[in-house]
C-alpha positions in Angstrom: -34.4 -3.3 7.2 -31.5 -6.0 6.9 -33.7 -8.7 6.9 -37.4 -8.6 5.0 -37.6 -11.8 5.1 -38.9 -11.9 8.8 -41.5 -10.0 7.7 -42.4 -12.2 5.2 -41.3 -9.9 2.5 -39.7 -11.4 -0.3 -37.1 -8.8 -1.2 -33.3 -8.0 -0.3 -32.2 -5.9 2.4 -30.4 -2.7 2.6 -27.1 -4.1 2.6 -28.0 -6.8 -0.3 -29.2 -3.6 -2.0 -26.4 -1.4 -1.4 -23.7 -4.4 -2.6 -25.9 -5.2 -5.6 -25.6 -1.6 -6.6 -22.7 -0.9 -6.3 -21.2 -4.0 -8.0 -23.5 -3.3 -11.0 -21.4 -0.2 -11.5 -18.2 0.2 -14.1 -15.8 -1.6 -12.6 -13.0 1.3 -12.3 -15.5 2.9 -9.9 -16.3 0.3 -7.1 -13.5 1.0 -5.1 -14.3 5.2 -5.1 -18.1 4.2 -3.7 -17.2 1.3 -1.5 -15.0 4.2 0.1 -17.9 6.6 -0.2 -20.8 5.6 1.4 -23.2 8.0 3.1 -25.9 7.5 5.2 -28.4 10.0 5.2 -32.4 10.2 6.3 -34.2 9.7 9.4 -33.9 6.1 9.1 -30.1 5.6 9.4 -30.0 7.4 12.6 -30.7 3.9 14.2 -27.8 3.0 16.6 -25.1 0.6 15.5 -27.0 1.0 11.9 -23.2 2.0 10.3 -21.0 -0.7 11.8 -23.6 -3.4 10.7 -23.8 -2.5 7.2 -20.3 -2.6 7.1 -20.5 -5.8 8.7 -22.7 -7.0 6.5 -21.3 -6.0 3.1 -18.3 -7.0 4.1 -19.6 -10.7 4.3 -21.3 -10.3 0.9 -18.1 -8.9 -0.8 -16.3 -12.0 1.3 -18.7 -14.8 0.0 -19.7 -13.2 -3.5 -16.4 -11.6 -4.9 -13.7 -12.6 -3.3 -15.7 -16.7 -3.2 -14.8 -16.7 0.8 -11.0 -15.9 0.4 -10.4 -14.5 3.9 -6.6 -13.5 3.6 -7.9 -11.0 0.4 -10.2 -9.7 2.4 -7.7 -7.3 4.2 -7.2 -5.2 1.2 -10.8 -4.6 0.7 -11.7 -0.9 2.0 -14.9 0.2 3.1 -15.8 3.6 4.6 -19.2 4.4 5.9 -19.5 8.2 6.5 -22.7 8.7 9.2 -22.9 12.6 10.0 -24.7 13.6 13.0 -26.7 15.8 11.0 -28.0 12.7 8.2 -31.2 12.8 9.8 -32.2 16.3 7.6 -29.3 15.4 4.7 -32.2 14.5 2.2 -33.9 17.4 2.5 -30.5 19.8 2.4 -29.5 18.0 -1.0 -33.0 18.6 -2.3 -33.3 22.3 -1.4 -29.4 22.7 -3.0 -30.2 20.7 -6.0 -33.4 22.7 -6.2 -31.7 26.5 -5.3 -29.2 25.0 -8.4 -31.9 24.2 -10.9 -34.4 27.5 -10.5 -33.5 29.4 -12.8 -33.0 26.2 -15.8 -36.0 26.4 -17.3 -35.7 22.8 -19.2 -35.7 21.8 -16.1 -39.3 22.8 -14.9 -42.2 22.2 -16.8 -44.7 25.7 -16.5 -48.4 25.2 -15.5 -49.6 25.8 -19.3 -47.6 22.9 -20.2 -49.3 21.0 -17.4 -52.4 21.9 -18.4 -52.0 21.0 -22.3 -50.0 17.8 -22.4 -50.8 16.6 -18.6 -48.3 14.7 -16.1 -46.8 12.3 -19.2 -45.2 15.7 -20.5 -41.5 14.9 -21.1 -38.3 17.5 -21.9 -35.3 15.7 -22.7 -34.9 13.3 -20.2 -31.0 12.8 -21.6 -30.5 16.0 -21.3 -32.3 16.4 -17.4 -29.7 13.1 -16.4 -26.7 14.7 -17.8 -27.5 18.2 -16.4 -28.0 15.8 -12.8 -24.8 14.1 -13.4 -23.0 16.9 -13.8 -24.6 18.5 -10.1 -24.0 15.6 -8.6 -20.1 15.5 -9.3 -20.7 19.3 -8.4 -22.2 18.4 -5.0 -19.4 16.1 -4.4 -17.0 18.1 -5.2 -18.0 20.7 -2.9 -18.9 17.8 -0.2 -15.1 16.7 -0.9 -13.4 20.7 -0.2 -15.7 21.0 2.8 -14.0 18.2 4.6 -10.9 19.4 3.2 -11.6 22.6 5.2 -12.6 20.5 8.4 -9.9 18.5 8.3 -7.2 21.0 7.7 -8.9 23.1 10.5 -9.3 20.0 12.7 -5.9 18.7 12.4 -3.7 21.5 11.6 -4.8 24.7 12.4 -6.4 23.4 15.8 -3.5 21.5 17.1 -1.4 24.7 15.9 -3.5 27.1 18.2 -3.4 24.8 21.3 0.0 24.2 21.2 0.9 28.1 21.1 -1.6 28.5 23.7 -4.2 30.1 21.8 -6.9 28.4 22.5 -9.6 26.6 20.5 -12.0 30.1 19.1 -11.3 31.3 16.1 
């Protein structure tokens, strides 16, 4: 996974992969997705799988932005979210995306179409990326207020209860 090259695959790993992406984005938004990573999928419920990516882009960021300047190094923030729940996080955001997107018909192509024009049969793809786009930010939006809610209820409202000796049910 970090290193393909033991298996004598000649490709980049996931934290090579993750970097490269990220740094081939507009430069005013690096900063928002180096702070913004989440894991998600059966395969990142590995143990340890969060603190060495982090490790490891760190070191790439080190060596390939900042050309091994270790005193700038402290100013470069990375967060790596890791829910217990990632393992099924795929699936969730395709059932949402999906529950979003029933009733758009240019998004769904109807069985007739199928049949006459086949699998090549195209609507708009511009159209399709900026209606995704625009769920996305959506998504994260709503990914954002939900750990507003958890946090506020974690750190305030929690705390509050205890300390009046109410308890921790709501």
């Amino acid at each position: 996974m970090f290193q393909p090259h033991l298996l004598g695959r000649d490709e980049h790993g996931v934290a090579e992969l993750l970097f490269n992406t990220i740094q081939a984005a507009d430069m005013d938004t690096r900063t928002a997705l180096y702070k913004h990573i989440v894991l998600s999928g059966g395969s990142t419920m590995y143990p340890g799988l969060p603190s060495r990516l982090e490790r490891e882009i760190k070191q790439l960021y080190l060596e390939r932005v900042l050309a091994g300047d270790v005193n700038r190094l402290s100013k470069f923030k990375i967060r790596i979210e890791d829910p217990p729940r990632r393992k099924h996080l795929v699936f969730d955001g395709g059932s949402v995306l999906a529950d979003i997107m029933k009733n758009n018909d240019t998004f769904w192509m109807t069985k007739q179409e199928y049949e006459e024009k086949g699998s090549t049969f195209s609507i708009s793809w511009d159209k399709r990326r900026r209606e995704i786009r625009e769920i996305s930010l959506l998504l994260f939006l709503y990914d954002s207020l939900l750990k507003l809610i958890y946090e506020y209820v974690t750190f305030v409202i929690l705390p509050l209860r205890l300390a009046q000796g109410g308890g921790n049910s709501f």
